[in-house]
Each structure stands twice: as structure tokens, then as C-alpha cells.
N, C-alpha and C positions, 0 to 999 in steps of 0.2 A: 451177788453184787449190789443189787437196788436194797437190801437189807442192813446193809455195811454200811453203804454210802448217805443213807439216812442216820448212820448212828453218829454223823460226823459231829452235829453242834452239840450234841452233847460230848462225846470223847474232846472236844475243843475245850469244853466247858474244865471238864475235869483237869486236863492238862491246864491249861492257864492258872487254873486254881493253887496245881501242884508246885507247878514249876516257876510259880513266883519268886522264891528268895531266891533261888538258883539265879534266876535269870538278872536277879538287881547283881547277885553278887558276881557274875560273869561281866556286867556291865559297868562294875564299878572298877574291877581289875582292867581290864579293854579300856577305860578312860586316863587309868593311873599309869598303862605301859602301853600305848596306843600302837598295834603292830603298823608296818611300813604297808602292808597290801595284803588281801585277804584272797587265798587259795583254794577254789572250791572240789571235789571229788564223788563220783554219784556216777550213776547207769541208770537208765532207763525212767522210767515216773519220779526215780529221785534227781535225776537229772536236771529234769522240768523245773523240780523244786528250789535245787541250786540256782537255775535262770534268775529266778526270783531272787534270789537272795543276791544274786549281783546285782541289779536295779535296786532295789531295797539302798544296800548297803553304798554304792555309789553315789546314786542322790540322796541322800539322809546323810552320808555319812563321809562322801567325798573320795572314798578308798578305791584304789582300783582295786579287781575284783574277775578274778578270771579261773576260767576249768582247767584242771591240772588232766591229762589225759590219764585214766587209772594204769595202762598198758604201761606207762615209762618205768617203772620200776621192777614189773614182773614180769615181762618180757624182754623189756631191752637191758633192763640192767642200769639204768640211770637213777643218781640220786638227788633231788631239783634243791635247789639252793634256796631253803625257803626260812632261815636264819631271819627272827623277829618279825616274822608273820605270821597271820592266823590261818590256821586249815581246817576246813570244815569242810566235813564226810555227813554225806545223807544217803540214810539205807533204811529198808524194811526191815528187813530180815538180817544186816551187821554179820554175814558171810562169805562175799564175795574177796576170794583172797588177793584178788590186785586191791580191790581198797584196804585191806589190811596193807599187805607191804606199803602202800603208799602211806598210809597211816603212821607207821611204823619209821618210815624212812626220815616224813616229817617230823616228828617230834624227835627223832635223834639229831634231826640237822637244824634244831633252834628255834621250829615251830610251836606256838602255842596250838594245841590241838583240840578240834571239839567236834563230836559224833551227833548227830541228831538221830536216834536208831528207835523204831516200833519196838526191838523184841530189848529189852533191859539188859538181859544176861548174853549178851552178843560178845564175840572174841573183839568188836570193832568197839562197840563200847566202853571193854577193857582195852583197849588200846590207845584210846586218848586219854589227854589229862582230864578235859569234860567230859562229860555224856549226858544230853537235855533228851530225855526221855519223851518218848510222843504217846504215848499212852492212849493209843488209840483201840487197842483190845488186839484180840484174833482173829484175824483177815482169812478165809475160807477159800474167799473169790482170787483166784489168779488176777485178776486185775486188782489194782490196788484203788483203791477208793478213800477212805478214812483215811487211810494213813496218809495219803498224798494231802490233805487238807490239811491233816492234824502237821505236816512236815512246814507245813507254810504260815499257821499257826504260833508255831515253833520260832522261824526265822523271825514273823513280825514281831512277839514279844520280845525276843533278845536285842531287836534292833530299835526298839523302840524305849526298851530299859538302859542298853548303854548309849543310846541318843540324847538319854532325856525329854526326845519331844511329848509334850503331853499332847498334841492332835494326834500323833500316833499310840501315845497308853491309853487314850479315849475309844480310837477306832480296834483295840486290841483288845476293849474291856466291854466293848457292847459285839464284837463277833460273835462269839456263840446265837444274840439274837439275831442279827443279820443272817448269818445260815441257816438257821431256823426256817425264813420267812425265805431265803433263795430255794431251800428244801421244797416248798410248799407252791413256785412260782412255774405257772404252764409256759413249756414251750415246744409245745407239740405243733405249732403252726409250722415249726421247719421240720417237721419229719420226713414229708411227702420230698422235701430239694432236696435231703441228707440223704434219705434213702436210692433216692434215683438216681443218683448221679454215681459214677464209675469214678470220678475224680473231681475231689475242691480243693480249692486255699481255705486256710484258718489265716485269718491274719489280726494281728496287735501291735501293738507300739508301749515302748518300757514296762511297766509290768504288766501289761497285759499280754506281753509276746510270750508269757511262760504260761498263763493262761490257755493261748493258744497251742503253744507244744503241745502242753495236755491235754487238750482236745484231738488235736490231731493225732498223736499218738493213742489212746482210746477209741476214736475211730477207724483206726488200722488192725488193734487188735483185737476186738471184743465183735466190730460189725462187721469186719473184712472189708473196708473201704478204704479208699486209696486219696489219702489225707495228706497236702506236705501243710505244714507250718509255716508262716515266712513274718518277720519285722514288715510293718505297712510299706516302712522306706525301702527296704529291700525289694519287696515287691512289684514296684518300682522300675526294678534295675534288670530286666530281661523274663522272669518268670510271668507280667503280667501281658505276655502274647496269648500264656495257651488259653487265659478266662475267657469265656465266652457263654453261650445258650448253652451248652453241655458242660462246661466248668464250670460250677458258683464259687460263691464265696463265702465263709461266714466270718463277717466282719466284727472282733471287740473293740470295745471303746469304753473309755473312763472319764471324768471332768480332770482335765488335769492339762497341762503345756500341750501335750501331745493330740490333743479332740479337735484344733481345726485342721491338722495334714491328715485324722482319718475320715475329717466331714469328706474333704477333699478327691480323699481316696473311692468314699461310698460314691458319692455325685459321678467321679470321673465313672468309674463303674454302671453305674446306670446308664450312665448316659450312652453307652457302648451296648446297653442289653444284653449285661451282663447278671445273671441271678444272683442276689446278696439279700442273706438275712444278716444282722445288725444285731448286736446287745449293746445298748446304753443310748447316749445322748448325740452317736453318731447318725442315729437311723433318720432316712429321708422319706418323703415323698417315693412309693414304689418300691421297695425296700420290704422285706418281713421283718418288722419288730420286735423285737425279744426281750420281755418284761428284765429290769434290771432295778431295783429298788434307789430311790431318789436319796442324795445325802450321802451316799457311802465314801468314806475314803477311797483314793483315788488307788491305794493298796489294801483293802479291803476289797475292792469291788471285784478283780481278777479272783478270789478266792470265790466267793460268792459266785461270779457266773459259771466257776466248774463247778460247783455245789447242784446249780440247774442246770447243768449238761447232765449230768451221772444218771438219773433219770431217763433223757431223753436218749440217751447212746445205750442202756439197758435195753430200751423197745425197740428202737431200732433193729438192735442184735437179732431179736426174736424173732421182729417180722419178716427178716431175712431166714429166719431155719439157723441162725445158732447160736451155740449156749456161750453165753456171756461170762460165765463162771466159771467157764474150761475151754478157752479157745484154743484150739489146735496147734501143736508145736511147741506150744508155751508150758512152764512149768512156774510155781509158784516162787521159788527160791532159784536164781541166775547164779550159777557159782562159777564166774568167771576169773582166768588169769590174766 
């Protein structure tokens, strides 16, 4: 896992490199037939990736932007009316046969279709009209690592080619360094709160809340902790009874709309004596600070702090007694209906 997850800025490198024309020419089509609303599809770490790609594509791009459940087609039989929208399928491994049927379903019912898929020669990859290859190599580790980066990668370049923003082909064309230098960035001062604790919050605001699935979800499976995710505002809304001296929190944050309701959030949090370590520009006063490199796009930066989690959730694993690379129960390829 920690072997994978270091290979990320590079495999980012190469893909970006690759998947240049692809992506102008995906982006010039998306601007010449602009779909009505963008339909995402994914399980598990690619799930995360999807999150992202709603926030992305929403504020950049204005579209709504919502999970298609992969179950409606292969269980229940339903065929979702997705006539002049875009569907976009994110998978490792492009075998999970409810996102085929749904794949399948979409593009017969007027979807333009597009597969973000690790393995090339995937039945899911042949099953859309696109396939943006993530070229992130061969994942060994049951957790997915690389590819999860390389999937986000993925989504920034395309949305940032049919955007046209150049602050975002700027922050998409200096990533690979930024991973690099998040790769290389300690944050072992939260080991000792992540480790000891039975249960935390991950919490984020726009795209950092996909950040934090990832995180939490990684902490569920690889250290056997008992991780939920939650939006800052959510948080908010009933869950933030159970924090306390035995629940932390590890709060992201980005410079962006969203960094004074999570200043907000850290403070209230402290202020209750509640444990919180911080990555970015939220961190206070009492707080554990979590190096986060200055300047990063504000979608950049969520990619970058799971860059220095993958690391930190590797040791973790260990110093608990277990293997990170084969967590129990789990198998490498979900081939769900």
C-alpha cells in the first residue's frame, strides 16, 4: 500500500501527459452539446472520487450533478431517464456488473457516457462512448491508493479542459509537483489521536468533503477504526453531540468560500474540549496542525491532503497488528449486482 501510494505523482504525471488530447477533445464536444445534468456511478473509493467530481463540476461548471444508485438497474429493474446527460462511471477494476448494466442502460437511453477505469481493457470501458484511462499501473494493495488520486486527476483535468479555466489547467499542470512535495509532508503528530481513539469525525466542506470520505473510509478499512465522514454543515445538524474527549475530529480545510464556517467549526470544537487535528488554513490556536502546502488550489489541495494521509493510515495499520495490504473480509475486485 505505502509503495503504490507513493507512485501517485508520478502515475498523475504520465496520465496527464497521456490523456491530454483526449480530454481537450472530450471538452470541446461537452461545450458544443452541453448535457442538461451530469449523472455519476461508482462504489466504494470510487465513490469518493465521484463526490469530487460533483463539487468540481457544479461550481466550475454550474451543472447539477448527482449519484445514480448502481442497484436501480440490476436489481430492481429500472431504466433512469438520462436522455442528454452525461454519465460518468468511476472504477478500478471496470467489473462490477451493476455499473455495467447501468452503463449500458445509460447510453441506450441518450446518455453521453464516460468511464474513468484503472484497468484499459475493462468490459466498463468498452461500454461507454469515452474511456479516460487512469493509468495508474497495477494496484497489488486491496486498498486502492494510486488509483484513487490518479481518478481525481482524471476528473480535474477534464473539467478543467471543458471549463476552459486556466486557474484550473494551471493547478492541473503543476499537480504532479504538488504530490510530490504532499508525498514527502509529515503528519505523524496525529497518530497517537487517530490511533487511540475507538471513533472520529473526518469532516470537509465542498471538495474537501470527498477528501474526507477518503479518509474515513481508509480508516475503516486498512486500521479497523471506526471513522464516519460528515460535510462541516452537516455536522452541525445532530452528529456533533457524540464529539467529545474520546471522539476527535480531523478537520480539512482549503482557502476557498467555505474556510470561515470550518474556522468556525475548529474554534466551536475546541472550545467544547473537543480533540481536532486540522489540515490547512483552518487550524487554531490548540488544535494539531497538519502541514498542508501554501498556494494550492482550492481543488488541488483535497487531492494533496489524501496524498499525506496514505502514509499516515499505512502506520497506523501496523501499529495496530494489521496488514494494510489485505484487510480482512475485503477482496481486491467488489463484483457487485
Amino acid at each position: 500500500m505505502l509503495a503504490e501510494a507513493l507512485e501517485a505523482p508520478a502515475a498523475v504525471a504520465r496520465q496527464l501527459a497521456a490523456n491530454a488530447p483526449l480530454c481537450r477533445a472530450i471538452g470541446e464536444r461537452l461545450r458544443a452539446e452541453p448535457p442538461r445534468f451530469v449523472a455519476t456511478s461508482a462504489r466504494g473509493s470510487s465513490d469518493t472520487a465521484a463526490s469530487f467530481a460533483k463539487y468540481l463540476i457544479e461550481i466550475r461548471l454550474g451543472l447539477a450533478t448527482a449519484s445514480l444508485g448502481p442497484s436501480i438497474c440490476s436489481v430492481y429493474g429500472v431504466r433512469p431517464k438520462l436522455a442528454d446527460a452525461l454519465f460518468l462511471a468511476v472504477s478500478q477494476s471496470g467489473r462490477s456488473p451493476d455499473l455495467l448494466s447501468l452503463a449500458a442502460a445509460a447510453r441506450a437511453g441518450g446518455a453521453a457516457t464516460l468511464a474513468l477505469v484503472n484497468e484499459a481493457q475493462s468490459p466498463l470501458a468498452a461500454a461507454c462512448e469515452w474511456h479516460l484511462p487512469l493509468l495508474a499501473g497495477p494496484e497489488r494493495s486491496v486498498a486502492a491508493t494510486k488509483s484513487w488520486i490518479a481518478s481525481l486527476a482524471a476528473i480535474l483535468q477534464l473539467v478543467a479542459c471543458w471549463s476552459e479555466d486556466g486557474a484550473l489547467l494551471a493547478a492541473t499542470s503543476r499537480l504532479p509537483d504538488d504530490l510530490a512535495a504532499a508525498a514527502a509532508a509529515d503528519w505523524s503528530e496525529a497518530a497517537g489521536l487517530l490511533d487511540q481513539s475507538g471513533d472520529l469525525f473526518v469532516v470537509g466542506r465542498g471538495p474537501g468533503y470527498a477528501a474526507a470520505q477518503e479518509i474515513a473510509l481508509k480508516l475503516k478499512e486498512t486500521a479497523g477504526l471506526h471513522a464516519e465522514a460528515y460535510s462541516a454543515a452537516e455536522l452541525m445538524h445532530g452528529p456533533m453531540t457524540l464529539a467529545g474527549r474520546n471522539f476527535p475530529v480531523l478537520a480539512l480545510s482549503q482557502e476557498d468560500a467555505a474556510l470561515p464556517g470550518m474556522v468556525e467549526l475548529v474554534e466551536l470544537l475546541l472550545a467544547r474540549q473537543v480533540p481536532v487535528a486540522v489540515v490547512g488554513p483552518a487550524a487554531r490556536k490548540g488544535s494539531i496542525a497538519l502541514p498542508l502546502a501554501a498556494g494550492l488550489h482550492s481543488f488541488a489541495a483535497p487531492i494533496a491532503m489524501v496524498q499525506s494521509f496514505y502514509p499516515l493510515v499505512e502506520r497506523i495499520a501496523r501499529e495496530r497488528g494489521r496488514d494494510p495490504d489485505r484487510p480482512p473480509h475485503l477482496s481486491k475486485v467488489t463484483e457487485t449486482t
